[in-house]
TORKEKOL-381293 format. One record per residue: residue number from 1; residue in three letters; y, x, z of N, C-alpha, C, O in turn. Coordinates in Angstrom, 1 decimal. Example, Ala and Ser with C-alpha at 12.3 -4.5 7.8 and 13.67 -1.06 7.14 Angstrom:
<lumdos>
1	ALA	-5.7	13.2	7.8	-4.5	12.3	7.8	-3.3	13.2	7.8	-3.3	14.2	8.5
2	SER	-2.2	12.8	7.1	-1.1	13.7	7.1	0.0	12.9	7.9	1.1	13.4	8.0
</lumdos>
This chain:
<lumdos>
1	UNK	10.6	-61.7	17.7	10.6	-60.9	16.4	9.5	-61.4	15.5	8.5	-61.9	16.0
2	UNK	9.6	-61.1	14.3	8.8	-61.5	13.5	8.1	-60.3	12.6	8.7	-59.3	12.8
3	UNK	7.2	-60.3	11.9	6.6	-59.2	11.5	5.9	-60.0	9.8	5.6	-61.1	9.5
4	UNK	5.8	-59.0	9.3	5.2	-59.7	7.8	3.5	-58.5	8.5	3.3	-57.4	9.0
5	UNK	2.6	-60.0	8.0	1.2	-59.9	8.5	0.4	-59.2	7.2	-0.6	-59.9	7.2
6	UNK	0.3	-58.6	6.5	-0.3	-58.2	5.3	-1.7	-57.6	5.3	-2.0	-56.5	5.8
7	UNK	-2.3	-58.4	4.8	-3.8	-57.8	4.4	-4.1	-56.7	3.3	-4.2	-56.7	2.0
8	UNK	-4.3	-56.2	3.9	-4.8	-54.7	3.1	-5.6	-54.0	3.7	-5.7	-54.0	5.0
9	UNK	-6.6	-53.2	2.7	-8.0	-52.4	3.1	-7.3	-51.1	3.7	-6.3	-50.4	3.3
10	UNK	-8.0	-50.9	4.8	-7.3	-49.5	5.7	-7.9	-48.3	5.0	-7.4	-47.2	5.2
11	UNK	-9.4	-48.6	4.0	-10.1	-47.1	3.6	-11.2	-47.8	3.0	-11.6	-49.0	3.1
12	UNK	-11.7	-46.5	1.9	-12.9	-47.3	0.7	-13.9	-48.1	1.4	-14.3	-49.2	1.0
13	UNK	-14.3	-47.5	2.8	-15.6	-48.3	3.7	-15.0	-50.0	3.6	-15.8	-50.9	3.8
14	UNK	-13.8	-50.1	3.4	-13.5	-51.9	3.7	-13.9	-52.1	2.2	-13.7	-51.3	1.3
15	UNK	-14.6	-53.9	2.0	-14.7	-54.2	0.9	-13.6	-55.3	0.5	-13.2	-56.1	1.3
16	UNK	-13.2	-55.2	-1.0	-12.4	-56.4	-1.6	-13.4	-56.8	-2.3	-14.3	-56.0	-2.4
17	UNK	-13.3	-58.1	-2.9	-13.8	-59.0	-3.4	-12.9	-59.7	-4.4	-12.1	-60.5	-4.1
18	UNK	-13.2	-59.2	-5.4	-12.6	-59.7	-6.7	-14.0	-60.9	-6.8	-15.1	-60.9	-6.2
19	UNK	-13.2	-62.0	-8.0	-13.4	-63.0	-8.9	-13.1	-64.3	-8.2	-12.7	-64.2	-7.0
20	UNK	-13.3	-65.3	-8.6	-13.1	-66.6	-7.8	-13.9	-67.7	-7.2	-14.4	-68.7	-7.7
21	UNK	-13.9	-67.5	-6.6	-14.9	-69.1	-6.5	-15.1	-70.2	-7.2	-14.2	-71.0	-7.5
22	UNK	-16.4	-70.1	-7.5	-16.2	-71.7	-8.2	-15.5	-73.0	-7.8	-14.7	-73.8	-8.3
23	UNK	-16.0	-73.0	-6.9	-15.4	-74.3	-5.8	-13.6	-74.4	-6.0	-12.8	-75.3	-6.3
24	UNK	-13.5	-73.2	-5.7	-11.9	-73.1	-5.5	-11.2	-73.3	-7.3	-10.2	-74.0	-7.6
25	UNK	-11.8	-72.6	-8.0	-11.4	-73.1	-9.4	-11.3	-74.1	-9.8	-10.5	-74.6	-10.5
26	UNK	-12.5	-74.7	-9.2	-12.8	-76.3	-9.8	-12.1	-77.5	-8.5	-12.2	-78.7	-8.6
27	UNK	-11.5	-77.1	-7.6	-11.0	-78.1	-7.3	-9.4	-77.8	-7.0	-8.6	-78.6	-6.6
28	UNK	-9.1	-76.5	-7.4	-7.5	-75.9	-7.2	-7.6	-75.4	-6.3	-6.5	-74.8	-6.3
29	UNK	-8.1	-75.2	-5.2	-7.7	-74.8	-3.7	-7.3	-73.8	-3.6	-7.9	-72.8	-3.4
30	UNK	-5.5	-73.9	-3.5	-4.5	-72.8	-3.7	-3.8	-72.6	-2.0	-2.7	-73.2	-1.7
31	UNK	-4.6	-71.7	-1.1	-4.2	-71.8	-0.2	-2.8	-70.7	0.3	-2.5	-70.1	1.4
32	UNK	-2.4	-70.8	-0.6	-1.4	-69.2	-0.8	-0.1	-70.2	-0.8	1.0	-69.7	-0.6
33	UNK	-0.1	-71.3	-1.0	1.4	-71.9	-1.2	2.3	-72.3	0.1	3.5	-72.4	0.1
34	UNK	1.3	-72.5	1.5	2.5	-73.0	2.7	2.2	-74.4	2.1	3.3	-74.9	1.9
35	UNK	1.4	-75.1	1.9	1.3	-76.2	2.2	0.1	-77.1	2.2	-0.9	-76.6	1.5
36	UNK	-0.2	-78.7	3.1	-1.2	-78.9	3.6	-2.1	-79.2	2.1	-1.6	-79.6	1.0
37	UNK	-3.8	-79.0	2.5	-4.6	-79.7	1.5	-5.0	-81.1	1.9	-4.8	-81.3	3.1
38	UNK	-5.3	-81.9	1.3	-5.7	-83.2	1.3	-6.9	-82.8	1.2	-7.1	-81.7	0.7
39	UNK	-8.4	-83.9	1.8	-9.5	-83.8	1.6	-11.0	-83.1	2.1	-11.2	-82.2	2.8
40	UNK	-11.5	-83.7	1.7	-12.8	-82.6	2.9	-13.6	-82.1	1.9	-14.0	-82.9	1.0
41	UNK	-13.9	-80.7	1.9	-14.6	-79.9	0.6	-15.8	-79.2	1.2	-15.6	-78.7	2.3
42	UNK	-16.8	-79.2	0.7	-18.1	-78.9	1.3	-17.5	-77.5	1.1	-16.4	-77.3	0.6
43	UNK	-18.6	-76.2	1.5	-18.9	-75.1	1.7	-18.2	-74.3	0.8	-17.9	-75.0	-0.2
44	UNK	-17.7	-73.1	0.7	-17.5	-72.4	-0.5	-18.4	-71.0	-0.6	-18.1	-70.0	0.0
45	UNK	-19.1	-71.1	-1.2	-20.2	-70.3	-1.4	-19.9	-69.2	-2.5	-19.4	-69.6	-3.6
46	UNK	-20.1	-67.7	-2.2	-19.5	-66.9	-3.0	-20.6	-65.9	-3.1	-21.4	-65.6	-2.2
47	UNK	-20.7	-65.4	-4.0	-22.2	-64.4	-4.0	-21.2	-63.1	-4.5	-20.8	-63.1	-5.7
48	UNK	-20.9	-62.2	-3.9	-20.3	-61.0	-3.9	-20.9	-60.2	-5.4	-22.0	-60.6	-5.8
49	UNK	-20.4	-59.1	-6.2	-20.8	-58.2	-7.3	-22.4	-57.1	-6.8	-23.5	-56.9	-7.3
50	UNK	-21.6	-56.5	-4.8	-22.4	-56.0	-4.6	-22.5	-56.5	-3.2	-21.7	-57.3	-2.6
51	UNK	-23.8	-55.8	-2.5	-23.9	-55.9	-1.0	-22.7	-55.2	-0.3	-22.1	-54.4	-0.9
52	UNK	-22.5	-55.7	1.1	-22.0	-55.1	1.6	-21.9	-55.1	3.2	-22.8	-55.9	3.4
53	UNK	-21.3	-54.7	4.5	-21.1	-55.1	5.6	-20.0	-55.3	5.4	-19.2	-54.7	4.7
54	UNK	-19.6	-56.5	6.4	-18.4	-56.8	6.5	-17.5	-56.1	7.7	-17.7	-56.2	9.0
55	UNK	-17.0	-55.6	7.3	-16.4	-54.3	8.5	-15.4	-55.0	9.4	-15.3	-54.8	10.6
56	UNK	-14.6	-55.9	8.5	-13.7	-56.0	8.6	-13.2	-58.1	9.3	-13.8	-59.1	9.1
57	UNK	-12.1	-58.1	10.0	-11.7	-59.5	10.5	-11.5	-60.9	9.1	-11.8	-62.0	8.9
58	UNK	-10.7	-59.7	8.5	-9.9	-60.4	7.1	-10.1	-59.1	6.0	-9.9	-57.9	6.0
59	UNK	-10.7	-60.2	5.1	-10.9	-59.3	3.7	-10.5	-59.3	2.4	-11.0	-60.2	1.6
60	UNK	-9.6	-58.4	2.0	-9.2	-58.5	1.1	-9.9	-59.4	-0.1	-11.0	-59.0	-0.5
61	UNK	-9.4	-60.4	-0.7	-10.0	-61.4	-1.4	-8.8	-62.1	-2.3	-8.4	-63.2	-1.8
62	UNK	-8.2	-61.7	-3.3	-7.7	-62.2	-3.5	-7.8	-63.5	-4.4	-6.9	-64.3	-4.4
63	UNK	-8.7	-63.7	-5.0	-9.9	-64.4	-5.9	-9.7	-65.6	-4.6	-9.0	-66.5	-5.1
64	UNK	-10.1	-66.0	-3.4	-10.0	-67.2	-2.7	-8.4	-67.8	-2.4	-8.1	-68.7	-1.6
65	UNK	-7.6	-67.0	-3.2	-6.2	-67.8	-3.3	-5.7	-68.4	-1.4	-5.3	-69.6	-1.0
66	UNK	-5.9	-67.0	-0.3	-5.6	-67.6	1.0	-6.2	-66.6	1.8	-6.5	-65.6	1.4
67	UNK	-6.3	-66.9	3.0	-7.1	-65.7	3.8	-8.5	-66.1	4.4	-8.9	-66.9	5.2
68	UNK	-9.0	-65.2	3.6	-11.0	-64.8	4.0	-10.9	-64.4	5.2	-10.9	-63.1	5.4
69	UNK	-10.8	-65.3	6.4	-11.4	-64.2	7.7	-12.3	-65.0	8.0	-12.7	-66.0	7.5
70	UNK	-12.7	-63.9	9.8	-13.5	-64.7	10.2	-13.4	-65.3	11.2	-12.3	-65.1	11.8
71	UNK	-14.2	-65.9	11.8	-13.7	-67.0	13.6	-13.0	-66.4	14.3	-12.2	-67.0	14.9
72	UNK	-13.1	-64.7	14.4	-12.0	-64.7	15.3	-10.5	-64.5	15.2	-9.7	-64.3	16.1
73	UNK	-10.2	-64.7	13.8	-9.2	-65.0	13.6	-8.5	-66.5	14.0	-7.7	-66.7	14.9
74	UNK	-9.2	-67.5	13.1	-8.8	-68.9	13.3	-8.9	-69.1	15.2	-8.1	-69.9	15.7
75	UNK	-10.0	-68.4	16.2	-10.1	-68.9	17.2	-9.1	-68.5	17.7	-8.4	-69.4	18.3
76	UNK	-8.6	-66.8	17.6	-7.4	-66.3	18.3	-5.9	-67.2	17.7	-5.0	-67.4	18.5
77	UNK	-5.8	-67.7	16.6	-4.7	-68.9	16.5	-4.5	-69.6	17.4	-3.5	-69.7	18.1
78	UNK	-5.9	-70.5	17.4	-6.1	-71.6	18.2	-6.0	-71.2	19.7	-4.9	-71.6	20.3
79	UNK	-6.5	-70.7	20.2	-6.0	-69.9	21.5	-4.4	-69.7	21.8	-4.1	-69.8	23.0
80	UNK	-3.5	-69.4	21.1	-2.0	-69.2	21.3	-1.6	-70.4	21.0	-0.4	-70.5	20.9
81	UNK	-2.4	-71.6	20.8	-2.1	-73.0	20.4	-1.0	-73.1	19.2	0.1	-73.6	19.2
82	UNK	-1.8	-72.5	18.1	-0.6	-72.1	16.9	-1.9	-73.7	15.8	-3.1	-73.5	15.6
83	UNK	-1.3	-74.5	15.5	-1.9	-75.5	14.7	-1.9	-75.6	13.0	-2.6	-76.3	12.3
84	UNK	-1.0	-74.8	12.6	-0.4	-74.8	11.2	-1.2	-74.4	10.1	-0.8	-73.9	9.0
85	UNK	-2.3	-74.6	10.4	-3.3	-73.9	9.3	-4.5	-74.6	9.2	-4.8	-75.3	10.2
86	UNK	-5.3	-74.5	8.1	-6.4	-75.6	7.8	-7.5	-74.0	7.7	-7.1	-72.8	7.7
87	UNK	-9.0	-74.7	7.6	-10.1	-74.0	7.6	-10.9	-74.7	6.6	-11.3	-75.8	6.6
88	UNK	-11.2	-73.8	5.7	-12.1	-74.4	4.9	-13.6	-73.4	4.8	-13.6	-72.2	4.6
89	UNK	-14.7	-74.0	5.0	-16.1	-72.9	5.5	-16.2	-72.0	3.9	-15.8	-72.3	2.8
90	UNK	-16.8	-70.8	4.4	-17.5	-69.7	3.4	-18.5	-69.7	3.6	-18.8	-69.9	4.7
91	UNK	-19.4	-69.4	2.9	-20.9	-69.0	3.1	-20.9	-67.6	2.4	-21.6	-67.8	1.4
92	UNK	-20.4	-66.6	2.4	-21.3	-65.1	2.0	-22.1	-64.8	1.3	-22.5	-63.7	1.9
93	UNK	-22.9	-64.9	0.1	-24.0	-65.1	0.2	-25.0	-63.7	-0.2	-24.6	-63.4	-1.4
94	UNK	-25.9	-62.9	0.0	-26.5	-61.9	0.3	-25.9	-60.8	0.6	-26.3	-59.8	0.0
95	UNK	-24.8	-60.5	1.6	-23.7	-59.4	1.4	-24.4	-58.2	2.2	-24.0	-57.1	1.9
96	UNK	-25.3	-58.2	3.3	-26.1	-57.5	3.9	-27.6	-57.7	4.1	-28.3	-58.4	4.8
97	UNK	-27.9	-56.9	3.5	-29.5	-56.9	3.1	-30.3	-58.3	2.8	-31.3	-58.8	3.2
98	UNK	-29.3	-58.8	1.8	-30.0	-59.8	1.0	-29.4	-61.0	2.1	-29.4	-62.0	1.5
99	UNK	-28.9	-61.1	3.4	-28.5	-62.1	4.0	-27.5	-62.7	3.8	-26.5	-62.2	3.3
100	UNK	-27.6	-63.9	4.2	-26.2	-64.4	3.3	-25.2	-64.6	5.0	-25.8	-64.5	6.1
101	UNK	-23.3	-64.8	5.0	-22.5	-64.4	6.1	-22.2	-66.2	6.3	-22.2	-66.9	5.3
102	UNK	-22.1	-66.6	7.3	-21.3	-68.2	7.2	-20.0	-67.5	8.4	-19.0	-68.2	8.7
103	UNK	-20.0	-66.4	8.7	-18.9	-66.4	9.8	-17.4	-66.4	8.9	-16.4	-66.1	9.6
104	UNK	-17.1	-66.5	8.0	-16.0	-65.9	6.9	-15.6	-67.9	7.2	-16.4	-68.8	7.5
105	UNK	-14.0	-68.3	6.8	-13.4	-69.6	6.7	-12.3	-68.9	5.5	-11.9	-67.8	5.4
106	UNK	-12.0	-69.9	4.6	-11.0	-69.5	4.2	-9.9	-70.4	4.6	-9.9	-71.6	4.4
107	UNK	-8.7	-69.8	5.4	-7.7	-70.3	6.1	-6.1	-70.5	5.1	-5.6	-69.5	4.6
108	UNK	-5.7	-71.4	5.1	-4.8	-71.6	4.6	-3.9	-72.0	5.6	-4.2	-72.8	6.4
109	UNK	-2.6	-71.4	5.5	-0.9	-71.2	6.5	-0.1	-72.3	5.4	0.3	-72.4	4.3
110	UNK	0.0	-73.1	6.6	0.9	-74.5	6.3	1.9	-74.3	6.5	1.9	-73.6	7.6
111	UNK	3.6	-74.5	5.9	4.6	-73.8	6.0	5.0	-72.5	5.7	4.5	-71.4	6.0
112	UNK	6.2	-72.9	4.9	6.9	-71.7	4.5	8.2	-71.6	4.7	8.6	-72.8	4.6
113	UNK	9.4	-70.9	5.0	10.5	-70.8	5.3	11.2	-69.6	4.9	10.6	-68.5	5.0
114	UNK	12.2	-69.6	4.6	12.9	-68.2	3.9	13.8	-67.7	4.8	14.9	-68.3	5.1
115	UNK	13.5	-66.9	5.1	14.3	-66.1	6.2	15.0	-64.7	6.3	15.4	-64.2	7.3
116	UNK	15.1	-64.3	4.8	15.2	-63.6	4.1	16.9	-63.0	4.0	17.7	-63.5	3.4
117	UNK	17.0	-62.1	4.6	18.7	-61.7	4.5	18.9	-60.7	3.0	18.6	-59.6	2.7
118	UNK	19.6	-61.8	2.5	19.4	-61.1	1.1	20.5	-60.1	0.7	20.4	-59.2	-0.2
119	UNK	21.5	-60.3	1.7	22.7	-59.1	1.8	21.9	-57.7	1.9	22.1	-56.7	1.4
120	UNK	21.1	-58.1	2.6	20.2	-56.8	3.8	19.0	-56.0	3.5	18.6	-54.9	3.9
121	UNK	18.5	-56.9	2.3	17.3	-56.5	1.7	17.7	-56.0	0.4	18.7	-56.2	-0.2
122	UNK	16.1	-55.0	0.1	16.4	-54.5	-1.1	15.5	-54.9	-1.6	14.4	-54.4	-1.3
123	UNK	15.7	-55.9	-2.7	14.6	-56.8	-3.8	14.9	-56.9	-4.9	16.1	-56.7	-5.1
124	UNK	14.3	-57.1	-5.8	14.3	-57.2	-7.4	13.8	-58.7	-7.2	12.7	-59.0	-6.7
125	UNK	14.7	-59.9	-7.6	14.4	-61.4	-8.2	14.0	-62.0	-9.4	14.8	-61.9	-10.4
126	UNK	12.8	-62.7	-9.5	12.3	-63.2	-10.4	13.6	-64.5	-11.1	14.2	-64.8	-12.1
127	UNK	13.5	-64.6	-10.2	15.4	-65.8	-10.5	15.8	-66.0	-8.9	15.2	-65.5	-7.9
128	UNK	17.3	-67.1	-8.8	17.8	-66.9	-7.4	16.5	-67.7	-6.4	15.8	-68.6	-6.8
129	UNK	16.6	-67.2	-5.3	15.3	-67.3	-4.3	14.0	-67.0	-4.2	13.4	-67.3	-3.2
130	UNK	13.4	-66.3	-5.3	11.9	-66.0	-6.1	12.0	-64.6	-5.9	12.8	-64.0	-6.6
131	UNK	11.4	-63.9	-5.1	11.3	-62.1	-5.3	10.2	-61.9	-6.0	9.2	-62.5	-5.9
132	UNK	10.6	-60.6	-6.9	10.0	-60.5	-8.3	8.7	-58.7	-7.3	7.5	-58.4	-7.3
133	UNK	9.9	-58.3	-6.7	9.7	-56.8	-6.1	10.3	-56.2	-4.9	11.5	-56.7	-4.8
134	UNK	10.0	-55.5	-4.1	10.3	-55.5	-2.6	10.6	-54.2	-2.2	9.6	-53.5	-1.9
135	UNK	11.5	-53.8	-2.3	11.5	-51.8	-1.6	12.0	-52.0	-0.5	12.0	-50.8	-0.1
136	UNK	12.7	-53.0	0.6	12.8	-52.9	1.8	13.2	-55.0	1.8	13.6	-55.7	0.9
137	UNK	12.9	-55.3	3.2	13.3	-56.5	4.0	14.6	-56.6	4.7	15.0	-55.6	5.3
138	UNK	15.1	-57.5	4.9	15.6	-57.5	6.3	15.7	-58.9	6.3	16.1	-59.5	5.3
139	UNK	15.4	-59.7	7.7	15.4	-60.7	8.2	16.8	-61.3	8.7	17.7	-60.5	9.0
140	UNK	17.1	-62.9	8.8	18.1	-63.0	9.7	17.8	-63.3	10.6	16.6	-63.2	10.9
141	UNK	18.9	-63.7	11.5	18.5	-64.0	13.1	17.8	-65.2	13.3	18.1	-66.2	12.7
142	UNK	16.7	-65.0	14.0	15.7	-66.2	13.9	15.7	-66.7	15.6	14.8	-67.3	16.1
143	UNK	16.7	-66.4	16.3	16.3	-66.5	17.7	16.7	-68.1	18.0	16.1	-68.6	18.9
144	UNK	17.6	-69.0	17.4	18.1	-70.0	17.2	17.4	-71.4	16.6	17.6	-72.6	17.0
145	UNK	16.5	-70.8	15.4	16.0	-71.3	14.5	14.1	-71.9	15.2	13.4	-71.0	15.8
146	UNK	13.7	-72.9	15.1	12.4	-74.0	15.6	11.4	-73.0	14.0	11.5	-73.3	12.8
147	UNK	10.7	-71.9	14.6	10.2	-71.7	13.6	8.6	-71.9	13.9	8.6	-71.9	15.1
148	UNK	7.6	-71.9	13.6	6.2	-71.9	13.9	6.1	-70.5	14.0	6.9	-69.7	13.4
149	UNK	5.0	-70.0	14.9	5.2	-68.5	14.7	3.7	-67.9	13.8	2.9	-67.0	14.0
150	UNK	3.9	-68.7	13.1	2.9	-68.0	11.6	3.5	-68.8	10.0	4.0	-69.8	10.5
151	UNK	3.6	-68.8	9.3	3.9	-69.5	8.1	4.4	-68.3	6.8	4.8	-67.1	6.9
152	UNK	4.1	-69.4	5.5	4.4	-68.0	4.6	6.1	-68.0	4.5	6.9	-68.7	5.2
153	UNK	6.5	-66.9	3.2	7.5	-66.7	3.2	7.6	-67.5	1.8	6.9	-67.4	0.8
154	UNK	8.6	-68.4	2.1	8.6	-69.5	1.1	9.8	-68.7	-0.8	10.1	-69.1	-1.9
155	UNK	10.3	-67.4	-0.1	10.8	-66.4	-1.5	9.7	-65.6	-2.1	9.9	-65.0	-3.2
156	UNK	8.4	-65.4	-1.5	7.4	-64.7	-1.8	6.5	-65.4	-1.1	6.4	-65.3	0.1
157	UNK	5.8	-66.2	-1.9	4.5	-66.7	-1.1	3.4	-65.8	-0.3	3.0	-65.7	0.8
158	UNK	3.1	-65.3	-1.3	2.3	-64.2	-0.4	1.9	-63.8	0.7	0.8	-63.8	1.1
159	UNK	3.0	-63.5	1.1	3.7	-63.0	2.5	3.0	-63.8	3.5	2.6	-64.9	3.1
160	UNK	2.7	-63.6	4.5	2.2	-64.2	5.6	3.3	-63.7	6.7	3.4	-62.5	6.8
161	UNK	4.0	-64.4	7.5	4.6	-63.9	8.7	4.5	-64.2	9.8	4.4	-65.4	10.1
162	UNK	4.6	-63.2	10.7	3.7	-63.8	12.3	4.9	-63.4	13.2	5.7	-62.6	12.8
163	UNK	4.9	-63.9	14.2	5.6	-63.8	15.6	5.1	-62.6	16.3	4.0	-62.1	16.2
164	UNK	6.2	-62.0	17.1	5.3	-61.0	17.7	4.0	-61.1	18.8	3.3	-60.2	19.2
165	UNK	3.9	-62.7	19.1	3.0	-63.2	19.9	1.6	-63.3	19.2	0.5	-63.2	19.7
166	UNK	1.8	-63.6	18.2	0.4	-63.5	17.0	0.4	-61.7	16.9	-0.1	-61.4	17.9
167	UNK	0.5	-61.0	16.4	0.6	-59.3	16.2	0.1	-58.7	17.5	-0.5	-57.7	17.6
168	UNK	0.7	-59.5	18.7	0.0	-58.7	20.2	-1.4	-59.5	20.3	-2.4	-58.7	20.5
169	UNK	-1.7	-61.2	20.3	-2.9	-61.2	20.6	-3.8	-60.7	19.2	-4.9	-60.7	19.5
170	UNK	-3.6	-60.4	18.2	-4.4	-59.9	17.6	-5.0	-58.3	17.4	-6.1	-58.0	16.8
171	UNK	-3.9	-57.2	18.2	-3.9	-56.5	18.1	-4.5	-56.2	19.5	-5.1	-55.2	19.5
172	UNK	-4.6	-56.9	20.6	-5.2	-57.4	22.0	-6.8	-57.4	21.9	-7.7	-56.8	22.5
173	UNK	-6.8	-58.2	21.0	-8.6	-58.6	20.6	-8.9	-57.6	19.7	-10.0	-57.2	20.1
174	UNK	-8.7	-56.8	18.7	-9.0	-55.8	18.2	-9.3	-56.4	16.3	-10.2	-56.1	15.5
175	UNK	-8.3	-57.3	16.3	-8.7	-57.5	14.9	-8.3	-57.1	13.9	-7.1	-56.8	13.8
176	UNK	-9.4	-56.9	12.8	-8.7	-55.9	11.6	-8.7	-56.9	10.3	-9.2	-58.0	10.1
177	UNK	-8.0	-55.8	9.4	-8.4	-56.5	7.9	-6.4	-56.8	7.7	-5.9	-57.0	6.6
178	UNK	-5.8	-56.8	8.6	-4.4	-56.9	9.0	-3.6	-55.5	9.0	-3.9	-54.6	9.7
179	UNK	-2.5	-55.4	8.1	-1.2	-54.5	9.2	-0.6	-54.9	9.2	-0.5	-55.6	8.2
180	UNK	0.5	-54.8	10.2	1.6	-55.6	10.6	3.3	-55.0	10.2	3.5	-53.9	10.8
181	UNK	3.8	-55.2	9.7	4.7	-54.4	9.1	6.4	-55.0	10.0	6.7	-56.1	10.3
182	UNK	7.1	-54.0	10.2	8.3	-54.6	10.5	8.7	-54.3	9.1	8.5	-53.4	8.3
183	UNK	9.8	-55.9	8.9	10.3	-56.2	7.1	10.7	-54.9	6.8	9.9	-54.4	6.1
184	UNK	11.9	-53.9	7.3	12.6	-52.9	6.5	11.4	-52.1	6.3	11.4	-51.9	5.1
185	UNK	10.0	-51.4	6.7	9.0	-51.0	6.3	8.3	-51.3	5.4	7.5	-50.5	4.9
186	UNK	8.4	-52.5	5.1	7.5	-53.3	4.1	8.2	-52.9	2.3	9.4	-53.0	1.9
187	UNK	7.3	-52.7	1.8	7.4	-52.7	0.5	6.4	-52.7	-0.9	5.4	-52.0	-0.9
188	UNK	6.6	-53.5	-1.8	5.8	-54.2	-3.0	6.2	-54.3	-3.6	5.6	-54.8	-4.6
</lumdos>
């Protein structure tokens, strides 16, 4: 089974982080597309509006164009021997009493695939294959199908979708900054 992985703040105590990185503006790094980067990019250094603790695994960010977590995300991947994703370093910079964080990577999910039962779902399209708006999912049968068990949803980039093997060891280890949605629950 598959699950759409969505990042969202559980309560005001989680922080988002609006604006962009410089780094990331100035060299494109659009890790939201499902596909690989070319190149080696030094640090991405981000100095937040305000202080804050990082409560959370994955933080809402939408300004880094991909997912802000931290090691134990990318480790718990790597651990299920899931390969499909690149890491590029964060540095934090004074987010807790003036200190700056290096544990944050911004990860980018290589692959995307549409799996999308469009008979089944209830969506609003931007044009044919592009979802514009989402009031329910439904998936086809994927039991057949060589799929990776993380990659985005190539009708809605956005989307992050995980296996139920990724949702158990994460939910195993205790990581947050995640909810896991089954598709007909999911809506945007």
């Amino acid at each position: 089974m598959y699950w759409i992985m969505f990042t969202e703040r559980k309560g005001p105590e989680e922080k988002r982080l609006s604006g962009i990185p410089s780094l990331i503006d100035k060299f494109n790094l659009e890790c939201n597309k499902g596909e690989e980067i070319d190149g080696v990019y030094p640090t991405i250094e981000f100095t937040p509006d305000e202080e804050f603790i990082a409560y959370t695994d994955n933080i809402v960010a939408p300004g880094f164009a991909g997912l802000l977590s931290n090691k134990r995300v990318s480790d718990t991947l790597k651990s299920l021997d899931i390969h499909n994703f690149q890491q590029f370093s964060v540095l934090l910079k004074g987010i807790t009493e003036g200190q700056d964080c290096p544990d944050y990577d911004l990860i980018n999910i290589i692959g995307n695939y549409d799996i999308i039962d469009y008979e089944k779902s209830d969506v609003i399209l931007r044009r044919p294959g592009k979802i514009k708006f989402i009031e329910s999912l439904s998936f086809i049968n994927t039991d057949k199908m060589d799929l990776p068990r993380i990659f985005r949803l190539t009708s809605f980039l956005p989307l992050v979708i995980a296996h139920d093997s990724v949702k158990k060891a994460f939910e195993g280890k205790g990581i947050t900054g995640f909810t896991f949605y089954k598709p007909e629950d999911f809506y945007l």
